[in-house]
SEKOLBA-359795 format. One line per field, with one value per residue: residue in three letters; x, z, y of N, C-alpha, C in turn. Coordinates in nm, 2 decimals, m for minus. Each point is the difference from the previous one (the first is absolute). Example, Ala and Ser with C-alpha at 12.3 -4.5 7.8 and 13.67 -1.06 7.14 Angstrom:
<pts>
r = ALA:SER
n_px = 1.32:m0.04
n_pz = 0.78:m0.07
n_py = m0.57:0.11
ca_px = m0.09:0.09
ca_pz = 0.00:0.00
ca_py = 0.12:0.11
c_px = 0.09:m0.08
c_pz = 0.00:0.08
c_py = 0.12:0.11
</pts>
This chain:
<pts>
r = UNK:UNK:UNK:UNK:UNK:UNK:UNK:UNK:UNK:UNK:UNK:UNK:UNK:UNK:UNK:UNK:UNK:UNK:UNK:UNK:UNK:UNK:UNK:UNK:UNK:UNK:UNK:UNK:UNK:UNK:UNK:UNK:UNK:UNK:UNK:UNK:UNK:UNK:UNK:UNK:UNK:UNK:UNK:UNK:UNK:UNK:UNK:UNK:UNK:UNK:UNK:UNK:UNK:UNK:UNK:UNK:UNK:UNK:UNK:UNK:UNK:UNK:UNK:UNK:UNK:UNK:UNK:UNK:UNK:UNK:UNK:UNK:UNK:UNK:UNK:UNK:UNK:UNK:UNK:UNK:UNK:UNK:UNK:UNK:UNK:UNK:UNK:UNK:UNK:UNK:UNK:UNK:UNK:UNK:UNK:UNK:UNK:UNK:UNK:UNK:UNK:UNK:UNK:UNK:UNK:UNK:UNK:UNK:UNK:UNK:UNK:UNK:UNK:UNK:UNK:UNK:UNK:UNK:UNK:UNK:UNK:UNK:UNK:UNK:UNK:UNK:UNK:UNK:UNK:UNK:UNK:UNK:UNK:UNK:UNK:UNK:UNK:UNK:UNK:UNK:UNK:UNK:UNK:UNK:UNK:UNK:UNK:UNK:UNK:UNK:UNK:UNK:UNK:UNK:UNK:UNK:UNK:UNK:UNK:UNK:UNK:UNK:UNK:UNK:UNK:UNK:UNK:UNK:UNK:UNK:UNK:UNK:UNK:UNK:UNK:UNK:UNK:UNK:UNK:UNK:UNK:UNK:UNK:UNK:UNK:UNK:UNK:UNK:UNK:UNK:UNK:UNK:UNK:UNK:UNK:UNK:UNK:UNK:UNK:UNK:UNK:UNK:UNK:UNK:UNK:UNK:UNK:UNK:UNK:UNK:UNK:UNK:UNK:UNK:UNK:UNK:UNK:UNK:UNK:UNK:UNK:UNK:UNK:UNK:UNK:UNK:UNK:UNK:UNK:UNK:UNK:UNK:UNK:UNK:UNK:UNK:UNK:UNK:UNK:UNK:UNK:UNK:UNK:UNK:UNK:UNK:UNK:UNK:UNK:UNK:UNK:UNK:UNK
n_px = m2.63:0.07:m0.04:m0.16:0.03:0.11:m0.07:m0.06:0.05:0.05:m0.12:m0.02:0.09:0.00:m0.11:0.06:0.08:m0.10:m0.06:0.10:m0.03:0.01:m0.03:m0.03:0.12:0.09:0.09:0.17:m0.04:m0.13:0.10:0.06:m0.13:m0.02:0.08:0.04:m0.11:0.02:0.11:m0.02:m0.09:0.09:0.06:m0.10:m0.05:0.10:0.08:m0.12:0.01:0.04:0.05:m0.12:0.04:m0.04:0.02:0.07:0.10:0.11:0.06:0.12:0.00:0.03:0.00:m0.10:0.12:0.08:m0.07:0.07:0.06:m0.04:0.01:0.11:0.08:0.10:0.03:0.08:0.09:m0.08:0.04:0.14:0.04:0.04:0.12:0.03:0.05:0.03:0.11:m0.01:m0.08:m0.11:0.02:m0.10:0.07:0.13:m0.04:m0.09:0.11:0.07:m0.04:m0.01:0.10:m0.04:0.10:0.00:0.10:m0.07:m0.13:0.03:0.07:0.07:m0.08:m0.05:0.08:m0.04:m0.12:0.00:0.08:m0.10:0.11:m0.02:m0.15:0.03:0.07:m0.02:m0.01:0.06:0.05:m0.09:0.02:0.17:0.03:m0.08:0.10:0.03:m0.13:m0.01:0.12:0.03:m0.10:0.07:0.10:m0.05:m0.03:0.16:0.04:m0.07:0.06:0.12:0.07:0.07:m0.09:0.00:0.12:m0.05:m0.10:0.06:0.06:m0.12:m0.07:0.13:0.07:0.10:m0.06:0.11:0.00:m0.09:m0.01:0.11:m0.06:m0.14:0.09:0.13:m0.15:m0.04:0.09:0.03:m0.08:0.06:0.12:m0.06:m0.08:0.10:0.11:m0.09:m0.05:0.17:0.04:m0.17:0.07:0.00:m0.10:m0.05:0.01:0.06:0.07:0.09:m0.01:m0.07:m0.01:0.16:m0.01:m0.07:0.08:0.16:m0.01:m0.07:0.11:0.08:m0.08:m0.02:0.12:m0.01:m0.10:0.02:0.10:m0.08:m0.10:0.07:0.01:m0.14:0.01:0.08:m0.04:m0.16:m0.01:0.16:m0.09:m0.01:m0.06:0.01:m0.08:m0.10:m0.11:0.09:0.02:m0.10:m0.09:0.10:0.03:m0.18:0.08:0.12:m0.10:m0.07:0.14:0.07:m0.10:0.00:0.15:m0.03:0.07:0.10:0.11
n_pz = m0.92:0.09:m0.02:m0.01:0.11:0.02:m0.07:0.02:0.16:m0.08:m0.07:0.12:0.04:m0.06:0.04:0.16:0.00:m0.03:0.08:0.11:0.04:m0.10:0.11:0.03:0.04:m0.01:0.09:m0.09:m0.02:m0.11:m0.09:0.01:m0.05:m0.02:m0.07:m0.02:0.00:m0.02:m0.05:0.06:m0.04:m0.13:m0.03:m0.03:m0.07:m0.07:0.02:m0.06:m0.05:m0.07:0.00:m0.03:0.09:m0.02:m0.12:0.05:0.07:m0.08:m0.05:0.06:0.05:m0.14:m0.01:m0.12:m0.01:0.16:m0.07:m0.12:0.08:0.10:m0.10:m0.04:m0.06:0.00:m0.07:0.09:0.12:0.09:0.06:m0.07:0.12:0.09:m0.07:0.11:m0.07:m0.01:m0.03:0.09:0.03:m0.01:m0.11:m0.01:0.10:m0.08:m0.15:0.07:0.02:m0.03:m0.08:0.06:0.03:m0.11:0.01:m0.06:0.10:m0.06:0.00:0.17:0.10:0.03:m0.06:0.13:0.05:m0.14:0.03:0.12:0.02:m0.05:m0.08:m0.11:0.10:m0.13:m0.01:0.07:0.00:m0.06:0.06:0.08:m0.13:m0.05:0.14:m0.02:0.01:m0.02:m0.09:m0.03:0.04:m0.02:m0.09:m0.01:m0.01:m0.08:m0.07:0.04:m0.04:m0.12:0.01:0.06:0.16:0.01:0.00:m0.12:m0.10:0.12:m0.03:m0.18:m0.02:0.06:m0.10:0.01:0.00:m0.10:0.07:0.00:m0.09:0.04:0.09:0.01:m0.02:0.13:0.08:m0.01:0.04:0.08:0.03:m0.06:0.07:0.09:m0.07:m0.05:0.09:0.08:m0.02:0.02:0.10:0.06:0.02:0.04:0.01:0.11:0.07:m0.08:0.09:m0.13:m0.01:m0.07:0.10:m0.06:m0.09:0.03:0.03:m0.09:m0.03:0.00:m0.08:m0.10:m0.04:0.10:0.00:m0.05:m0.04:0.02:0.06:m0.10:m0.06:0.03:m0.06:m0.11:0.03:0.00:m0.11:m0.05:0.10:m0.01:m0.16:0.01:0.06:m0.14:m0.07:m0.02:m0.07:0.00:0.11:0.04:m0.04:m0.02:0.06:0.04:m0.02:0.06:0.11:m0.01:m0.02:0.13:0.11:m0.05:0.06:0.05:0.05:0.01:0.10:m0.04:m0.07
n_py = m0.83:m0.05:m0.09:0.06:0.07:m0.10:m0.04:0.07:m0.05:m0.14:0.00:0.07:m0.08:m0.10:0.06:0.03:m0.05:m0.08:0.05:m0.07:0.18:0.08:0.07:m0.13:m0.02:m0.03:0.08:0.01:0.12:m0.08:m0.11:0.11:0.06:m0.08:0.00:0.11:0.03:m0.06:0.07:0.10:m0.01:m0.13:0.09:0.12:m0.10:m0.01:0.16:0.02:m0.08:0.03:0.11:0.01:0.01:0.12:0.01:m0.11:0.03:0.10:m0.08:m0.11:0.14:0.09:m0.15:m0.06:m0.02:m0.04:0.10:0.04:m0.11:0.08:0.08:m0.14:0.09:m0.12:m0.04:0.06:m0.02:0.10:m0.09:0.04:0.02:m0.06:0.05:0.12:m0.02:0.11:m0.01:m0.04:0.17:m0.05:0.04:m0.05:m0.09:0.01:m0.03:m0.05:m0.04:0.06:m0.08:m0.02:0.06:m0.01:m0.07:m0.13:0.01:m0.10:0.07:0.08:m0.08:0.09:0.03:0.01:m0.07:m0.05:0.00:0.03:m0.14:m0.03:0.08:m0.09:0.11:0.11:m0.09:m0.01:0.15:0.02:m0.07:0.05:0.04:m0.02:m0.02:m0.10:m0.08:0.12:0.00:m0.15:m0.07:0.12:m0.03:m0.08:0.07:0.08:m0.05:m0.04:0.10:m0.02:m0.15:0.08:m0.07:0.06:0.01:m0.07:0.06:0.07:m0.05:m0.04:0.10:0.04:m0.11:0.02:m0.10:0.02:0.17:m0.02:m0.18:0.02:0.08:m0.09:m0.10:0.05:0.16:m0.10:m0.07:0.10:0.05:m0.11:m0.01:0.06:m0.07:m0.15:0.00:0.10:m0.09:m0.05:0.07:m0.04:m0.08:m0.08:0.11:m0.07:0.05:m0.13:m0.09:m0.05:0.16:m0.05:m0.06:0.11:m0.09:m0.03:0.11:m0.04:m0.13:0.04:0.14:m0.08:m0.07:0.10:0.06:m0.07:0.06:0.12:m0.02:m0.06:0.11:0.12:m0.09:m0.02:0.08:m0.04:m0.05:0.06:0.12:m0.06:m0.08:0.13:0.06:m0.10:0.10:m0.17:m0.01:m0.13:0.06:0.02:m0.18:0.01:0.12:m0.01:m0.11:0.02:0.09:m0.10:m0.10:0.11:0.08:m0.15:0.00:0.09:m0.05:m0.14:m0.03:m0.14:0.07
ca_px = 0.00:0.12:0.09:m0.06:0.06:0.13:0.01:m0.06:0.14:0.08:m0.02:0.03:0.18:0.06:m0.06:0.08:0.13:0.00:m0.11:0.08:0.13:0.15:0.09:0.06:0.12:0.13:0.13:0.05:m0.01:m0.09:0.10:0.12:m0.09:m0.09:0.12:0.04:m0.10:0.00:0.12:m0.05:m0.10:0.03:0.12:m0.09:m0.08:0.09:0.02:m0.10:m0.09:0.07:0.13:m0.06:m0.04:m0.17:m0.10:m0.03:m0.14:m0.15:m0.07:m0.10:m0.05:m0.10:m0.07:m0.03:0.08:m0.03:m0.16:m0.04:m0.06:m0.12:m0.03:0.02:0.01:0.14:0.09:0.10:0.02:0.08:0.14:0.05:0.00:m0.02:0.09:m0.06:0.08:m0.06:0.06:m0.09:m0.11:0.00:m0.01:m0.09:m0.09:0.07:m0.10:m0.12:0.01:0.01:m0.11:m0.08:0.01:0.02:0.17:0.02:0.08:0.08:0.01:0.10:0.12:0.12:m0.03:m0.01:0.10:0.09:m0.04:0.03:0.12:0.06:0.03:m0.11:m0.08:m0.05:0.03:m0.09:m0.14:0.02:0.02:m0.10:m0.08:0.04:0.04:m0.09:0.06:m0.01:m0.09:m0.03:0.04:m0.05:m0.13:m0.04:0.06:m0.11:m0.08:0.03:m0.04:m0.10:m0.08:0.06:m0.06:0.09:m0.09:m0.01:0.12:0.06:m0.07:0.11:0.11:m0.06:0.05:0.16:0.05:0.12:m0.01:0.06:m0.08:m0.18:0.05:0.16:m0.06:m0.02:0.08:0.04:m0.04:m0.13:0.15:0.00:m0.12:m0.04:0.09:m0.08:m0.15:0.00:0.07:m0.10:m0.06:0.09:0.01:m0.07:m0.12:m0.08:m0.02:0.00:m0.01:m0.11:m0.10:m0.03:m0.12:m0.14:m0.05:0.03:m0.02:m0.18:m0.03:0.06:m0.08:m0.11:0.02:0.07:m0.12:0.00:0.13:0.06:m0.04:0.05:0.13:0.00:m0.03:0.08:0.09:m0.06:m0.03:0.17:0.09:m0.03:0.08:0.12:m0.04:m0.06:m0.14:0.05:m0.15:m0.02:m0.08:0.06:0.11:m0.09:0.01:0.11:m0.04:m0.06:0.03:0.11:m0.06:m0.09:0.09:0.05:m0.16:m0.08:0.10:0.02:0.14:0.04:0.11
ca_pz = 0.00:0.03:m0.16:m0.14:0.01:m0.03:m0.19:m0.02:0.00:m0.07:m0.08:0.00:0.03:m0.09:m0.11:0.02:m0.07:m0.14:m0.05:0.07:m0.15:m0.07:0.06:0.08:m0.01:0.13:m0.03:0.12:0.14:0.15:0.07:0.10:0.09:0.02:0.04:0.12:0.07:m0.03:0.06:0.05:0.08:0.07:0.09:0.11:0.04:0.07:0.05:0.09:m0.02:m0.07:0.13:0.14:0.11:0.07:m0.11:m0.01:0.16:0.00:m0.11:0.07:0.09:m0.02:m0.07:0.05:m0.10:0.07:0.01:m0.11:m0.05:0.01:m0.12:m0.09:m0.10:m0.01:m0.06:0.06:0.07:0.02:m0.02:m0.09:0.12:0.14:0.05:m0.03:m0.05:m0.16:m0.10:0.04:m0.04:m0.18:m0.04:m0.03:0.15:0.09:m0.04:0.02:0.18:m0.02:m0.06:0.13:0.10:m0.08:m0.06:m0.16:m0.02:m0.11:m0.10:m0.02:0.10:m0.08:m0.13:0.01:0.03:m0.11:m0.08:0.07:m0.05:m0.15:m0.02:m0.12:0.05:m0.11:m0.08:0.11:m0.05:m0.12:m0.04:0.06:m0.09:m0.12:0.01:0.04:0.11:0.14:0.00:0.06:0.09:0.07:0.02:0.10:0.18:0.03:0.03:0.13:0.09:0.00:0.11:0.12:0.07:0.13:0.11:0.06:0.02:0.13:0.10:0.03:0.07:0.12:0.02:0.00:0.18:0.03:0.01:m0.07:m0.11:m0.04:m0.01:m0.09:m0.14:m0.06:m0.05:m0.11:m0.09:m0.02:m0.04:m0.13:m0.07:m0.02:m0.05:m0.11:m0.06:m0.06:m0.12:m0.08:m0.02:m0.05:m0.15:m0.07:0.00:0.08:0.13:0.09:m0.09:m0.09:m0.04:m0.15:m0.01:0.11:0.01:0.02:0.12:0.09:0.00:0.16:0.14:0.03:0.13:0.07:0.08:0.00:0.02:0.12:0.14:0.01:0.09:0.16:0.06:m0.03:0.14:0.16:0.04:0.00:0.13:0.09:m0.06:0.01:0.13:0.09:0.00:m0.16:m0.03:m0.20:m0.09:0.00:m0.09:m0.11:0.02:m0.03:m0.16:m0.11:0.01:m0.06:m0.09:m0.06:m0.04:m0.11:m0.12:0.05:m0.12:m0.14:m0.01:0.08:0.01
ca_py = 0.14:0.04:m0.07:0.10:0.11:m0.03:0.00:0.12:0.12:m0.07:0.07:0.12:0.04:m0.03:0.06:0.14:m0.02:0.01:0.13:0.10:0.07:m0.04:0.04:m0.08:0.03:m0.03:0.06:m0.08:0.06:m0.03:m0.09:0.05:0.03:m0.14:m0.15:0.11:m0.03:m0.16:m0.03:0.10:m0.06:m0.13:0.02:0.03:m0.12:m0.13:0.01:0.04:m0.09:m0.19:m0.02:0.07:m0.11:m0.01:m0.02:m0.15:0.03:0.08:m0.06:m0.08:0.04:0.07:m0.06:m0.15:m0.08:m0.10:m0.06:m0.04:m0.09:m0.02:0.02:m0.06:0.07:m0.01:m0.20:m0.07:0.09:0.17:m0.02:m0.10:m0.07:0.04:0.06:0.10:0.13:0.04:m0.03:m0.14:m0.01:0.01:0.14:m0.01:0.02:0.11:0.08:m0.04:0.09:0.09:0.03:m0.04:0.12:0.13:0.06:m0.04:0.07:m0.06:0.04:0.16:0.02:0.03:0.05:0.14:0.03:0.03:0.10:0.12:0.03:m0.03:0.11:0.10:m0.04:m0.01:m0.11:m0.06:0.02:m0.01:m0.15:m0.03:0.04:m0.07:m0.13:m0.10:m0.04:0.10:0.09:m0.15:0.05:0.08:m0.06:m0.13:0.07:0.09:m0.07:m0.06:0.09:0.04:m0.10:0.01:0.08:0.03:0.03:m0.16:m0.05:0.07:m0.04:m0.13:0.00:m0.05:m0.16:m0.03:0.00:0.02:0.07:0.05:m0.04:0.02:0.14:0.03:m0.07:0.08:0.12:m0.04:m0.06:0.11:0.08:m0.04:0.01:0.14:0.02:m0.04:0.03:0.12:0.02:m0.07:0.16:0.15:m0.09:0.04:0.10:m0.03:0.04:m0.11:m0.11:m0.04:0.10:m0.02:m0.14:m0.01:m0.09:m0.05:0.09:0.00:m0.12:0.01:0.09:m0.06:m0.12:0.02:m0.04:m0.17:m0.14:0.06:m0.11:m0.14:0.03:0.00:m0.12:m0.08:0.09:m0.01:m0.12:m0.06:0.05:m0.09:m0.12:0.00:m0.05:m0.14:m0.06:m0.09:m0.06:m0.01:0.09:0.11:0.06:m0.06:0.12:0.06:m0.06:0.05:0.15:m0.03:m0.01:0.12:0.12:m0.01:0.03:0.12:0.10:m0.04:m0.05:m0.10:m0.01
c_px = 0.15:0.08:m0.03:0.09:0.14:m0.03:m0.05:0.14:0.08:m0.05:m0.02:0.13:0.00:m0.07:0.02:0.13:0.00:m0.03:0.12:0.01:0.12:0.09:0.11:0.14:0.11:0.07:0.09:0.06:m0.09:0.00:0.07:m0.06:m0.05:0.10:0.05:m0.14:m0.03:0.13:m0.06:m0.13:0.05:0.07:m0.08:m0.08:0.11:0.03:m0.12:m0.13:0.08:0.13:m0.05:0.01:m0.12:m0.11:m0.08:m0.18:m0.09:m0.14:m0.13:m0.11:m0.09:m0.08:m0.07:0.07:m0.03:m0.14:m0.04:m0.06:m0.16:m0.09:m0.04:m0.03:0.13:0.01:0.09:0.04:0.07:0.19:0.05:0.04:0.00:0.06:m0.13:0.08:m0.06:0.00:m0.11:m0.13:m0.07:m0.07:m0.20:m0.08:0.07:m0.08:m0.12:0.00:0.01:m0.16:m0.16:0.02:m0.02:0.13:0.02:0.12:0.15:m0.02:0.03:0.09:0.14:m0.08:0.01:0.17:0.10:m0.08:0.04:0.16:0.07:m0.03:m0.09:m0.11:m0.09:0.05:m0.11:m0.14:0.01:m0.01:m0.13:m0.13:0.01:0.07:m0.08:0.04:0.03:m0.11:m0.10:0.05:m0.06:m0.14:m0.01:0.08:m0.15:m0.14:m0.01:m0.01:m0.14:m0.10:0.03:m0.14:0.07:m0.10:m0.07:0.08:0.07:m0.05:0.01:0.13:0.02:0.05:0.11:0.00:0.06:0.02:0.12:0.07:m0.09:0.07:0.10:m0.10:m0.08:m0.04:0.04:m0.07:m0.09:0.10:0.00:m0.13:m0.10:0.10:0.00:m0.10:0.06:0.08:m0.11:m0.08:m0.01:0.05:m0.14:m0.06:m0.14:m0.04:m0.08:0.03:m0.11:m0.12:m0.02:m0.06:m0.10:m0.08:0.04:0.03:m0.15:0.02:0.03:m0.12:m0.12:0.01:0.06:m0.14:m0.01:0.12:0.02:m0.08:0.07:0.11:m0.02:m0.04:0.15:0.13:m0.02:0.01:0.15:0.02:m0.08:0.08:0.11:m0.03:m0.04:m0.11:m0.01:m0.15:m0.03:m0.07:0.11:0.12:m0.11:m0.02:0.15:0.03:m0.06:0.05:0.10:m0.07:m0.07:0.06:0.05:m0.12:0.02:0.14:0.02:0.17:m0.03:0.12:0.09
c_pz = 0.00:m0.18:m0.09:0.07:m0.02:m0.15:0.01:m0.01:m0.09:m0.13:m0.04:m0.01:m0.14:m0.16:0.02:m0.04:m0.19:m0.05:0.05:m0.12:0.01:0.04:0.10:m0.03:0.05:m0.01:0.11:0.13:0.13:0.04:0.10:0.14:0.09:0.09:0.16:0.10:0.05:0.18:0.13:0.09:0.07:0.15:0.15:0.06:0.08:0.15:0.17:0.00:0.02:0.14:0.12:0.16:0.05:m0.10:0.02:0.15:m0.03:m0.15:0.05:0.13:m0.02:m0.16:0.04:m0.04:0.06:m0.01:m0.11:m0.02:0.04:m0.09:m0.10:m0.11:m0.09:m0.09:0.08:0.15:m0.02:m0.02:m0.03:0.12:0.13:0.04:m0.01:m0.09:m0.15:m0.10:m0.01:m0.06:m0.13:m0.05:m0.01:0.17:0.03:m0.05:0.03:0.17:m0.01:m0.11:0.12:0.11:m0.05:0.02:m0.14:m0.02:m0.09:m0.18:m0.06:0.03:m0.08:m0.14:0.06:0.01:m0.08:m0.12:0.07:m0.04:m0.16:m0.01:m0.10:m0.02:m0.13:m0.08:0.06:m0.06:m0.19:m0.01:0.08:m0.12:m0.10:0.00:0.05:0.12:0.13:0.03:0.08:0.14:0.13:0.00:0.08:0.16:0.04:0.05:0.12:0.13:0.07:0.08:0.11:0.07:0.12:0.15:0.06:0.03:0.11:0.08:0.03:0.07:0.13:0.10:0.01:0.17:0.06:m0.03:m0.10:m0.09:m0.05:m0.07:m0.15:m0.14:m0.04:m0.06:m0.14:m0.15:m0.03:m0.07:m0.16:m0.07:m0.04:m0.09:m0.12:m0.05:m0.03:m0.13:m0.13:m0.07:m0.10:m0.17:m0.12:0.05:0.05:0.11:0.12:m0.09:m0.04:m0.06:m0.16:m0.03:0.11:m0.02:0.11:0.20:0.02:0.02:0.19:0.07:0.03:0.09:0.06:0.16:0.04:0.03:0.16:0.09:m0.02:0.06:0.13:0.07:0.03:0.07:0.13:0.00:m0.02:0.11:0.10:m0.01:0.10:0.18:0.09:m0.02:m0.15:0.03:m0.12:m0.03:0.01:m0.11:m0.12:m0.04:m0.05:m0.16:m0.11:0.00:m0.14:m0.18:m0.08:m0.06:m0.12:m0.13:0.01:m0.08:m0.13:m0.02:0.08:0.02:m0.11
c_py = 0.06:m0.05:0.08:0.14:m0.01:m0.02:0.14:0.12:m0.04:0.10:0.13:0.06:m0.02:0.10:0.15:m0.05:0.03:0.17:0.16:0.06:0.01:0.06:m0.04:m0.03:m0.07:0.05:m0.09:0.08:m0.01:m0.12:m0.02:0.05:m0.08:m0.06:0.12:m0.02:m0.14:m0.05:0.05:m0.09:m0.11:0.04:0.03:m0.11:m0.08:0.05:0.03:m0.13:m0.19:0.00:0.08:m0.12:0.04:m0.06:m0.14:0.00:0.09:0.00:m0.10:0.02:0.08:0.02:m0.11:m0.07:m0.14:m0.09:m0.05:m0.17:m0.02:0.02:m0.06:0.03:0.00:m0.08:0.04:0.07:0.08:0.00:m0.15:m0.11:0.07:0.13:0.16:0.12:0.03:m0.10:m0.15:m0.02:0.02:0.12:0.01:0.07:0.17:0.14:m0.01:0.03:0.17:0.13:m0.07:0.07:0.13:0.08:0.05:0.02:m0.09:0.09:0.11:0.07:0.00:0.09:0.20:0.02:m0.01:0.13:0.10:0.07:0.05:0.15:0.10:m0.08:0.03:m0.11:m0.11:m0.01:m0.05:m0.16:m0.03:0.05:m0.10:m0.18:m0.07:m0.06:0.08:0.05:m0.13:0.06:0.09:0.00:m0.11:0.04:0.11:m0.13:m0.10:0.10:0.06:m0.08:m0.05:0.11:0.03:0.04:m0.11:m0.13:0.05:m0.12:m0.16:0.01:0.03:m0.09:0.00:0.05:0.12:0.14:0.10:0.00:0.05:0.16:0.01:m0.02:0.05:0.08:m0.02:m0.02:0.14:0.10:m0.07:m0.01:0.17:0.08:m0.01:0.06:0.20:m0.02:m0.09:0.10:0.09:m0.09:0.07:0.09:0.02:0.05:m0.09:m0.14:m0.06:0.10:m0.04:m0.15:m0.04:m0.14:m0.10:0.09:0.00:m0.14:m0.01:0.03:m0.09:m0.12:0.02:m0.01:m0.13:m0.06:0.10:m0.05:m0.10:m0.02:0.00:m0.11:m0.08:0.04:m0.05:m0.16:m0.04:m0.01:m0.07:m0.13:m0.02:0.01:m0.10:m0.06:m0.04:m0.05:0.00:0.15:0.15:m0.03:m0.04:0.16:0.05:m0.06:0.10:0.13:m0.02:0.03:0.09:0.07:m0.05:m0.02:0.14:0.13:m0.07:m0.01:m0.09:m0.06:m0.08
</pts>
């Protein structure tokens, strides 16, 4: 099922590419655009994420990341070796931790804060009509957004020890995210997300029911796990939680 719907999207993309009109365009101004926006987010990620010293604990704390092998859902482990630091871990779990807490916050962090900044918010919109690549873009940041859930992502961050940590990250991470999702908005002419693809806003709204107990399950059973209590049937339970949420958003990292 899953192989007939990846040929299915494969052929739909590619028979919207052929059919786009003709209106489609490049200027090398929205180069400059790109490349200015671009500089701008890395900068905000490096500085607030990648050279963060809370980011690493609180990743690991308020996520399942630690848990993932129970799972067994990998060819390989979560990190390249023993050491705990970013740079260590591999890009696949960092996304998969983060999309399990309902963060997601690999797929939109830094984007509100270069859109916000970037000066001509009508060039914006213009290259969001006529350039494919920005108009991609900001569909696939809208759509990350769209499967966050900060209300339940509160309730992993929970889990972190360390009270004012928990608090710095995150503020931090709700502040960028409310930041995004307004300058996303404000890009397409929008007054919620995903109002111009309801196919794809009835799909959410329809499993959001189903993956959200799972979470909460999967909260209760982290914070019993991290308490002491290690048993086959609670990490067998915590396993299938790992497995449902990543059936249930349809990201796996």
């Amino acid at each position: 099922m899953l192989a007939e719907r990846n040929l299915e999207l494969m052929i739909a993309a590619s028979l919207e590419a052929l059919l786009r009109p003709g209106n489609a365009r490049f200027e090398p101004a929205w180069n400059a655009a790109i490349d200015r926006m671009a500089e701008d987010s890395f900068a905000y990620y490096v500085q607030h994420v990648r050279d963060n010293p809370d980011i690493v604990l609180y990743f690991e704390q308020a996520t399942p990341a630690l848990e993932f092998d129970l799972a067994k859902i990998g060819s390989r482990p979560a990190r390249r070796s023993a050491t705990r630091s970013l740079a260590d871990l591999r890009a696949i779990p960092w996304v998969f931790g983060w999309m399990q807490s309902r963060h997601g916050l690999p797929g939109w962090f830094g984007v509100g804060y270069a859109l916000e900044r970037f000066p001509d918010q009508q060039m914006l919109r213009t290259m969001l009509d006529r350039f494919p690549f920005f108009e991609d873009m900001i569909r696939n940041v809208e759509m990350g957004l769209a499967k966050c859930d900060l209300s339940i992502a509160r309730l992993y961050a929970d889990l972190v020890e360390d009270a004012g940590l928990r608090d710095r990250m995150f503020s931090l991470i709700s502040e960028e995210f409310e930041r995004t999702k307004a300058a996303i908005l404000r890009v397409t002419n929008q007054r919620e997300l995903l109002e111009n693809n309801r196919v794809l806003a009835r799909s959410i709204r329809l499993r959001n029911p189903y993956v959200d107990p799972m979470s909460l399950i999967q909260v209760e059973l982290l914070r019993r796990k991290r308490a002491g209590e290690d048993t086959p049937q609670l990490n067998y339970a915590l396993a299938a939680t790992i497995n449902g949420i990543s059936a249930g958003l349809r990201n796996t990292g």
